[in-house]
C-alpha positions as CSV (number, residue, x, y, z in Angstrom):
1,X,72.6,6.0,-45.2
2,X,74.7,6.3,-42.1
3,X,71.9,6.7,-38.8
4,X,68.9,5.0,-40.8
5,X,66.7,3.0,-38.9
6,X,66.3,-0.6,-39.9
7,X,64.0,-3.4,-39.3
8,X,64.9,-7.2,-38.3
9,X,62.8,-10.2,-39.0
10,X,62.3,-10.4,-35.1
11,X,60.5,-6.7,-35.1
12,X,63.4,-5.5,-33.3
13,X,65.0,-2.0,-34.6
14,X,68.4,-0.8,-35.5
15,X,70.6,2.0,-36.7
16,X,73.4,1.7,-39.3
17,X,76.2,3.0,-38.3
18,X,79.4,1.8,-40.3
19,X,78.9,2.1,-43.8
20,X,81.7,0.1,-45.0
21,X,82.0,-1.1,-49.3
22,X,81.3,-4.5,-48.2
23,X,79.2,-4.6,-44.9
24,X,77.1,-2.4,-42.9
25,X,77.8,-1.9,-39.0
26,X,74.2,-1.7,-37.1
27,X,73.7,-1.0,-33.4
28,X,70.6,-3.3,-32.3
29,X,67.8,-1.1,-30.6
30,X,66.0,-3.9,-28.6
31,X,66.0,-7.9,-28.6
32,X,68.5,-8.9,-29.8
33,X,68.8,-12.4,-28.2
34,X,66.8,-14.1,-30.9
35,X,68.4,-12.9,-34.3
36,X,70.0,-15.2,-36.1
37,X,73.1,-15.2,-38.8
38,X,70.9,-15.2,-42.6
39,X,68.4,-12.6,-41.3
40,X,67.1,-10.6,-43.5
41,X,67.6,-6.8,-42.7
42,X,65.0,-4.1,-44.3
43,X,65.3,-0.4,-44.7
44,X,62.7,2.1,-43.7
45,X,64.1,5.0,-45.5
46,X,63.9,7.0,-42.3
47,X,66.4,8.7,-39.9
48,X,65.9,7.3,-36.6
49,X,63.1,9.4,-34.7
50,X,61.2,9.7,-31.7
51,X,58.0,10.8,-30.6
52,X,57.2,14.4,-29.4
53,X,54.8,16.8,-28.1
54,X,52.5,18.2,-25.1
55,X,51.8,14.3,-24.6
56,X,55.1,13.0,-23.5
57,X,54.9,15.5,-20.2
58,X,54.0,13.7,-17.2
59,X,55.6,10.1,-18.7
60,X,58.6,7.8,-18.2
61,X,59.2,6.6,-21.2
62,X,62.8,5.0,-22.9
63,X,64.9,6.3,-25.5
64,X,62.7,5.4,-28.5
65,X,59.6,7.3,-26.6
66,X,57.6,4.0,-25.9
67,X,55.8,4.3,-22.3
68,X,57.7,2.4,-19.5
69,X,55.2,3.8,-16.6
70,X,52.7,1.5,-17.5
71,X,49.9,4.5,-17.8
72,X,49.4,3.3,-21.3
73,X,49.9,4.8,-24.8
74,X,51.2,8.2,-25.6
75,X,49.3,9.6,-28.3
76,X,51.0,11.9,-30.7
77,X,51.5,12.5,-34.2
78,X,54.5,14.8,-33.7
79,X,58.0,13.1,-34.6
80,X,61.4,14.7,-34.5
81,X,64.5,12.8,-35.6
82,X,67.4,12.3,-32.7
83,X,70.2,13.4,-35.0
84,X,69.8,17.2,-36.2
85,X,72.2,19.9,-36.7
86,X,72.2,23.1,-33.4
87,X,71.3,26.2,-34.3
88,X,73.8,28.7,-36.4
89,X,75.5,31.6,-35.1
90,X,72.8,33.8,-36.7
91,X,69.6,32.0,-35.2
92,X,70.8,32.0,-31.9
93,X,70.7,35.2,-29.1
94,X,72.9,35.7,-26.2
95,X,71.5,34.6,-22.5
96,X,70.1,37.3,-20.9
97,X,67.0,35.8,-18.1
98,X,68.2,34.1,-15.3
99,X,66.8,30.0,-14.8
100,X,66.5,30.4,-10.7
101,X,67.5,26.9,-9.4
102,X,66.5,28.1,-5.9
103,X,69.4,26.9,-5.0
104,X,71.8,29.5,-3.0
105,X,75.3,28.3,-3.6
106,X,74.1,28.2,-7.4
107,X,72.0,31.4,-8.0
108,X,74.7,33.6,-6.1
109,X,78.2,32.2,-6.8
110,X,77.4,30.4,-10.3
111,X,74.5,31.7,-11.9
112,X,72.4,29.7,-14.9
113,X,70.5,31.6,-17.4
114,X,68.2,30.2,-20.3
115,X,69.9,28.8,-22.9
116,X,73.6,28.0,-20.8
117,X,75.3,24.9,-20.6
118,X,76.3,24.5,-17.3
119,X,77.8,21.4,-16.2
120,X,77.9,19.4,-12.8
121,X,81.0,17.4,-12.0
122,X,81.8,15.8,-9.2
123,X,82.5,12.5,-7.6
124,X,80.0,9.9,-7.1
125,X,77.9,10.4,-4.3
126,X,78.1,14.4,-3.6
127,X,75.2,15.4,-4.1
128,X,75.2,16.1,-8.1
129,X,71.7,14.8,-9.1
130,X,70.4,16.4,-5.9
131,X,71.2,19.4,-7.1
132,X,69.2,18.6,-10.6
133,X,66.0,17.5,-9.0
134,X,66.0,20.8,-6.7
135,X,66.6,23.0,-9.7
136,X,63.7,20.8,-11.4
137,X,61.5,21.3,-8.5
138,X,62.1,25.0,-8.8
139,X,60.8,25.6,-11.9
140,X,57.0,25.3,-10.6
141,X,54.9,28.4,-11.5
142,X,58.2,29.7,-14.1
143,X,56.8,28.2,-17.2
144,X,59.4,25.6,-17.9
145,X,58.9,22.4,-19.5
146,X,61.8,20.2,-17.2
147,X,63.2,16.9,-19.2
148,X,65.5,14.5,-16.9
149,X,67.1,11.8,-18.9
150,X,69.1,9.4,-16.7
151,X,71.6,7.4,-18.4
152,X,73.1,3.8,-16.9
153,X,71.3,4.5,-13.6
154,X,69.8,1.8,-11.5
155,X,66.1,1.2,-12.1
156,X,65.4,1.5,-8.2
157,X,66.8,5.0,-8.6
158,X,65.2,5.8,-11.3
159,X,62.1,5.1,-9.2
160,X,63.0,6.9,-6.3
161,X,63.6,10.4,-8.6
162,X,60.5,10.0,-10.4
163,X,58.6,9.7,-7.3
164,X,60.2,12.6,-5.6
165,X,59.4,14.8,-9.0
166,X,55.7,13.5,-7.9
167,X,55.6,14.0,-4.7
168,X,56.0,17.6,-5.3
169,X,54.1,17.8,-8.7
170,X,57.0,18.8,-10.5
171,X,56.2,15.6,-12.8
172,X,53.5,18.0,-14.5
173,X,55.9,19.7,-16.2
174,X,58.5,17.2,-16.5
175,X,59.5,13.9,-18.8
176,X,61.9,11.2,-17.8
177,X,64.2,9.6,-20.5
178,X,65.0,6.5,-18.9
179,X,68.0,4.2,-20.2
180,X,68.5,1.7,-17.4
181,X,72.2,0.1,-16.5
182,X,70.4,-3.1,-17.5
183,X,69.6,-2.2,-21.0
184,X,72.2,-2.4,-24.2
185,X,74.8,0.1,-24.8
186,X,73.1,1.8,-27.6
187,X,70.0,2.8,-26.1
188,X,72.5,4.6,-23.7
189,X,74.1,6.0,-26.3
190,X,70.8,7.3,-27.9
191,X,69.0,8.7,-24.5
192,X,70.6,12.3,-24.6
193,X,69.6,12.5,-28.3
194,X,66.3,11.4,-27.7
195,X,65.9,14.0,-24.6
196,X,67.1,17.2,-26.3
197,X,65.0,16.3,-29.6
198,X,61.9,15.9,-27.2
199,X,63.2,19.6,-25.9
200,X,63.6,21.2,-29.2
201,X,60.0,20.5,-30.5
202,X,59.2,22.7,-27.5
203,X,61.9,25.5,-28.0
204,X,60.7,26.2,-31.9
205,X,57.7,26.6,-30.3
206,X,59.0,29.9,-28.1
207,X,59.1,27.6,-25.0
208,X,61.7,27.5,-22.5
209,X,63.0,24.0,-21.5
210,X,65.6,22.8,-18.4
211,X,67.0,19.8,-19.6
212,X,69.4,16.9,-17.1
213,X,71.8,14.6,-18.9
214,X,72.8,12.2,-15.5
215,X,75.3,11.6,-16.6
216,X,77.2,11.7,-20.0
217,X,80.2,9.6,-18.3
218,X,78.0,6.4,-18.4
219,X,76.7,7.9,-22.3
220,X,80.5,7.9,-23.3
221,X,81.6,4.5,-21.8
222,X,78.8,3.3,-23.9
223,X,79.7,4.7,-26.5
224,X,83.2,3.5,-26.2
225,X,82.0,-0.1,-25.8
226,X,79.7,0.6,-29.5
227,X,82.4,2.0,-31.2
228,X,84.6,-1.1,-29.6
229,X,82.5,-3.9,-31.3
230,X,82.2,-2.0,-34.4
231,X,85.7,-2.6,-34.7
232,X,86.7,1.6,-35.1
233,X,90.1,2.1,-33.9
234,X,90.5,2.9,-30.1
235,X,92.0,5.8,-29.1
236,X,93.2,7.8,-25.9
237,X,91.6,5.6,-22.8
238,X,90.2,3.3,-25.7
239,X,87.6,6.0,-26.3
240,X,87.0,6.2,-30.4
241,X,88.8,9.8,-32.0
242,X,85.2,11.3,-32.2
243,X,84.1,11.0,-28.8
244,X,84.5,14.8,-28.6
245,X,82.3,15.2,-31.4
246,X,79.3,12.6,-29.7
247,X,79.0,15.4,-26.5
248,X,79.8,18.3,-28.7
249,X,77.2,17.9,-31.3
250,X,74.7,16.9,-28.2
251,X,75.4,20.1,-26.1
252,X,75.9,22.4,-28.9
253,X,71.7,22.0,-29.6
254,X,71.0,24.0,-25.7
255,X,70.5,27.7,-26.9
256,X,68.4,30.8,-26.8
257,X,67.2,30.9,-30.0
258,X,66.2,34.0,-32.3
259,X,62.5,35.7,-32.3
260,X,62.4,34.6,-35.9
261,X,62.8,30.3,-34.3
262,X,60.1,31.5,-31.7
263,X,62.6,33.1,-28.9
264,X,62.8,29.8,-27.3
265,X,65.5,27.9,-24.8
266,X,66.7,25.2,-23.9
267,X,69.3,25.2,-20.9
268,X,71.2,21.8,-20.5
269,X,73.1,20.2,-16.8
270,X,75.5,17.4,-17.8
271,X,77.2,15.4,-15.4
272,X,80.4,13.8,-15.6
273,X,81.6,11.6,-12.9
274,X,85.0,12.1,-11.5
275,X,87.2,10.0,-10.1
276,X,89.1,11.2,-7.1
277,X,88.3,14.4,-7.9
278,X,90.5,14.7,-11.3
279,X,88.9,17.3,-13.1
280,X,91.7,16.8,-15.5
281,X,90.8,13.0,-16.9
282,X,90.0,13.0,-20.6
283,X,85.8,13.2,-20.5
284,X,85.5,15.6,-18.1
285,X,87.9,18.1,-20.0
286,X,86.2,17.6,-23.2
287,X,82.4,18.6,-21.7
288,X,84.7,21.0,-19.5
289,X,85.6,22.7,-22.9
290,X,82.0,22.6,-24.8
291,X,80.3,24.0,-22.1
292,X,79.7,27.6,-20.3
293,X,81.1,27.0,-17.2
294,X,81.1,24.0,-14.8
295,X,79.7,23.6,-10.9
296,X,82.2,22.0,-9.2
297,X,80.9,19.3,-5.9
298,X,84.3,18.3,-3.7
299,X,84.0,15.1,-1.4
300,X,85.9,16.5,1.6
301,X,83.1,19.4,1.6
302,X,80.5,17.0,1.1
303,X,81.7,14.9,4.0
304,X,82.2,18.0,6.0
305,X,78.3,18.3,5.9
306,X,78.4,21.7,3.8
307,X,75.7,20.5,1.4
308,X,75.1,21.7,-1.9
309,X,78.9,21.0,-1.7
310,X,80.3,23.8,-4.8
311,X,83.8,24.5,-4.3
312,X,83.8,27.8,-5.0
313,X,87.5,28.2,-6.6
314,X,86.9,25.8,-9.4
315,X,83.1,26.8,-10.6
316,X,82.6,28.8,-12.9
317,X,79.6,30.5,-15.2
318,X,81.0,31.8,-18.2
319,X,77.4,33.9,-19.2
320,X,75.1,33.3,-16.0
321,X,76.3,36.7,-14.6
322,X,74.8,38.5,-17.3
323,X,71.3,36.9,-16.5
324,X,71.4,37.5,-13.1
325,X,68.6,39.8,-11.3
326,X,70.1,43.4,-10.2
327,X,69.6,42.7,-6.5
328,X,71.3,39.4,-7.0
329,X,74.0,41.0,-8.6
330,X,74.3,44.0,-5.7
331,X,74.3,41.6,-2.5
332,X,76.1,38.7,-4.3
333,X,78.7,40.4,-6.6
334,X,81.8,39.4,-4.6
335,X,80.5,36.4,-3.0
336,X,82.3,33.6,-4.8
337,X,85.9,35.3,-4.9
338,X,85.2,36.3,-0.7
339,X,84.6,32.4,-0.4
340,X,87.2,31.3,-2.4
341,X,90.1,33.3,-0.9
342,X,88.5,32.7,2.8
343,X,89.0,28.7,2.1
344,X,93.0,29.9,1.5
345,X,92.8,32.1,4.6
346,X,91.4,28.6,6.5
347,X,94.2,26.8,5.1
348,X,97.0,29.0,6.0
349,X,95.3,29.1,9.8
350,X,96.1,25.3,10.5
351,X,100.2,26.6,10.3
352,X,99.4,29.0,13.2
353,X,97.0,31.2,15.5
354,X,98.3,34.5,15.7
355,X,96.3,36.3,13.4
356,X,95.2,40.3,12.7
357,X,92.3,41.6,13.0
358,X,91.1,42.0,9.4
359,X,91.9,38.3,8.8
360,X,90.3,37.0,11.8
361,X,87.1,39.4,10.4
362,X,87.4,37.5,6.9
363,X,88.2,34.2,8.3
364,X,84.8,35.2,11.1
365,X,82.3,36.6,7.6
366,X,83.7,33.1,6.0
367,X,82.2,30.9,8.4
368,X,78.7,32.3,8.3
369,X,79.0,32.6,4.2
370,X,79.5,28.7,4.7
371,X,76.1,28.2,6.7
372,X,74.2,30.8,4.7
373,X,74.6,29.1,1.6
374,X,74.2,25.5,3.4
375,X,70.4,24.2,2.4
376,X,68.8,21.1,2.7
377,X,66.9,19.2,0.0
378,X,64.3,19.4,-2.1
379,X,63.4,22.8,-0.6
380,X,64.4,25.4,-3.1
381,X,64.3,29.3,-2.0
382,X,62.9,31.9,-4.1
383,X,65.2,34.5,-5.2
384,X,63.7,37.1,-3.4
385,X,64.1,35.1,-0.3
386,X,67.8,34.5,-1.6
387,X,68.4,38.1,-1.8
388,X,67.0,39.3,1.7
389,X,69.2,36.7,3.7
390,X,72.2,37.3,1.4
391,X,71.6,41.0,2.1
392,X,72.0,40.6,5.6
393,X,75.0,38.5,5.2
394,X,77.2,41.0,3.2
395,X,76.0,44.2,5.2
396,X,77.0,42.5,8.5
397,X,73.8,41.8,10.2
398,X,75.3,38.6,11.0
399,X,78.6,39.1,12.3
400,X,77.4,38.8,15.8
401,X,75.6,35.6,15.3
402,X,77.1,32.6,16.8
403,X,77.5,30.2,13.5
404,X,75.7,27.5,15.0
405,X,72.6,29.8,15.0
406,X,72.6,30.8,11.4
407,X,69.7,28.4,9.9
408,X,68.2,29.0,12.6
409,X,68.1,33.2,12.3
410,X,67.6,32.2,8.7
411,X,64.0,30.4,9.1
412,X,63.1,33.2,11.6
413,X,63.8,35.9,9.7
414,X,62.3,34.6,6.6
415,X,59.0,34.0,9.1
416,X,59.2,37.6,10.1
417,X,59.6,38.6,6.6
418,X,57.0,36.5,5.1
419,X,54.2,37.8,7.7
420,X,55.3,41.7,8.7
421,X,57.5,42.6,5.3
422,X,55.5,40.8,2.2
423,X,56.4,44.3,0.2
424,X,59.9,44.1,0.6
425,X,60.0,40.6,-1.4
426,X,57.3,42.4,-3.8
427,X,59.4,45.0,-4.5
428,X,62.7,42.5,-5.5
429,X,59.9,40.0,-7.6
430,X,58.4,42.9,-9.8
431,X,60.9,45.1,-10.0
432,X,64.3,42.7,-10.3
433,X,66.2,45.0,-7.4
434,X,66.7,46.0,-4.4
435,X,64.5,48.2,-2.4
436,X,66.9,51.2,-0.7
437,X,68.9,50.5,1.5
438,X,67.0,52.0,4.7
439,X,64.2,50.0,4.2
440,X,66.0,47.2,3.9
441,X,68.4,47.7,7.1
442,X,65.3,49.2,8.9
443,X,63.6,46.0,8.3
444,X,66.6,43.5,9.3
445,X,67.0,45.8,12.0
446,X,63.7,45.6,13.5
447,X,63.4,41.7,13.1
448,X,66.8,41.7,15.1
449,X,65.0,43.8,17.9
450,X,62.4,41.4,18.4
451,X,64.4,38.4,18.2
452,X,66.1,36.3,20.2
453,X,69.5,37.6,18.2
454,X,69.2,41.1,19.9
């Protein structure tokens, strides 16, 4: 049967494929250097599956779930097979609790909630699996079981993230899927499959899990080259006619599920890798269209130094906005559309100077939007935190602040908050709004008094 797992003389696995009247088309899933024509090929019976379970967390381990951390065996009796169908329109519910990525730019303009699909497209180098390692970092303490797979990346890299993750002992809660550029196309193809089956064992079991697909551009090129050697008929950018289908049927298994399934989620981040920006190119539509919403990084913000670099104009969250917290949604409701219309506003300012007062007041609130929402990495912000500074950013407290001094009044104010005005950040974590407005503008107020800001 088409996706059974078969055995070579060598020990070496693989996966039929074509079914064809005369021939079966397999994908090898290890050495293949040593078979030979005259084989013999024997069946198993079984669908292709990978270990699952409480022991994978805390491992690197490949897209068959063997170990690649050298820490030893994983012991578990749990299997789940790679290939299974997403849950139906009945057993699934509609998002409704935010996943806080701690980052700014993120939980204010694009917000994520448990069960989205929210995807990250960009160019190479701006920034995209940053983003994915801070949001993984942010899930400490929030009960989240974090999977990263990482598809075609270097094995250096690889490294680098998994020792960040435990640096900040984020890889407590976290596995790594690891399919290395070095290793054959279809364990790249595999590695997402693999990753969200290892997720689903915990989202039947009412658990909630963030997982990272970096990136499915690399998962489709493999794929092309598969379907290339299996001799199927190329198609628009050679791509085979289902390579729709091979991200659809992948994403499609992220969901909030029904009490009945356990009230689990899983909440999915593809990647796709532009090029020169084109948002338009045939792979990046295609994820564009499965999924609910897209975060947007541009290279000329990146390069600008405004880092998380989301163009505001072309992100989008098509059901975050109904997870987000209620002070979230007071001090950040018309954030995004205020950001994207004072990037026009900066555009049209190049042409000439003479400008009116109320533009020259949006152009001025613009700039220190910019810088609020600028943070550097691997240090993600509570959402109460979030709230207070973005508070003070859409009530005017920083109008008069020279822009140049807005990380700094940030840090300062968060100082003064975190040792004079703990209740104020209890208030926003236990109750999910804002305290009134007084004692919010009394506080902001009084911090300004003391400061250097005054």
């Amino acid at each position: 049967m088409s996706g059974e797992l078969l055995i070579f003389e060598n020990g070496s696995y693989g996966m039929a494929q074509n079914l064809e009247s005369t021939d079966v088309g397999i994908i090898i899933l290890g050495d293949f250097t040593d078979i030979r024509e005259g084989d013999t090929i024997r069946r198993t019976g079984k669908i292709m599956e990978v270990p699952v379970g409480e022991a994978l967390i805390g491992r690197v381990v490949d897209p068959l779930g063997r170990p690649v951390d050298g820490l030893g065996d994983i012991v578990t009796d749990k299997t789940r097979p790679v290939e299974t169908p997403a849950p139906g329109v009945m057993q699934r519910k509609s998002v409704s609790e935010p996943l806080q990525t701690g980052l700014k730019a993120i939980d204010a303009l694009v917000p994520i909630g448990r069960g989205q699909r929210e995807l990250i497209i960009g160019d190479r180098q701006t920034g995209k699996t940053t983003i994915a390692i801070d949001a993984i970092l942010n899930q400490k303490g929030q009960d989240m079981i974090c999977i990263y797979v990482a598809i075609g990346q270097k094995e250096s890299t690889v490294r680098t993230q998994v020792e960040t993750l435990r640096q900040y002992g984020a890889l407590d809660y976290t596995i790594v899927v690891t399919a290395s550029a070095s290793q054959p196309s279809p364990l790249l193809f595999l590695a997402p499959y693999a990753g969200v089956a290892m997720a689903e064992e915990f989202m039947y079991n009412g658990k909630h899990v963030l997982i990272v697909y970096d990136d499915l551009s690399k998962q489709a090129v493999a794929y092309r080259e598969l379907s290339l050697l299996l001799r199927r008929p190329p198609g628009r950018e050679a791509f085979p006619g289902d390579v729709f289908y091979l991200h659809s049927r992948l994403l499609e298994r992220s969901a909030k599920v029904s009490d009945e399934l356990g009230g689990g989620s899983i909440t999915a981040l593809p990647f796709i890798e532009t090029q020169a920006g084109d948002i338009s190119a045939y792979i990046a539509t295609n994820v564009i269209s499965i999924t609910d919403g897209q975060i947007f990084l541009s290279d000329s913000l990146f390069n600008a130094g405004v880092r998380p670099a989301i163009d505001a104009g072309s992100s989008v969250s098509r059901v975050g906005g109904s997870a987000q917290i209620k002070a979230m949604k007071k001090v950040a409701g018309t954030l995004r559309i205020d950001l994207a219309s004072y990037r026009e506003l900066e555009a049209f300012t190049k042409f000439g100077s003479d400008l009116d007062a109320a533009t020259q007041a949006k152009l001025n609130r613009g700039r220190r939007t910019v810088e609020v929402l600028k943070q550097p990495i691997h240090e993600p912000l509570p959402v109460e935190k979030q709230v207070v500074i973005l508070y003070a950013l859409t009530h005017g407290f920083l109008d008069s602040v020279p822009v140049d001094d807005i990380l700094r009044f940030e840090s300062e104010l968060f100082a003064y908050f975190d040792a004079h005005q703990e209740s104020i950040y209890e208030t926003i974590r236990t109750t999910k709004d804002l305290p009134s407005e007084e004692v919010l503008d009394a506080a902001i107020t009084e911090f300004i008094d003391q400061s250097s800001f005054k």
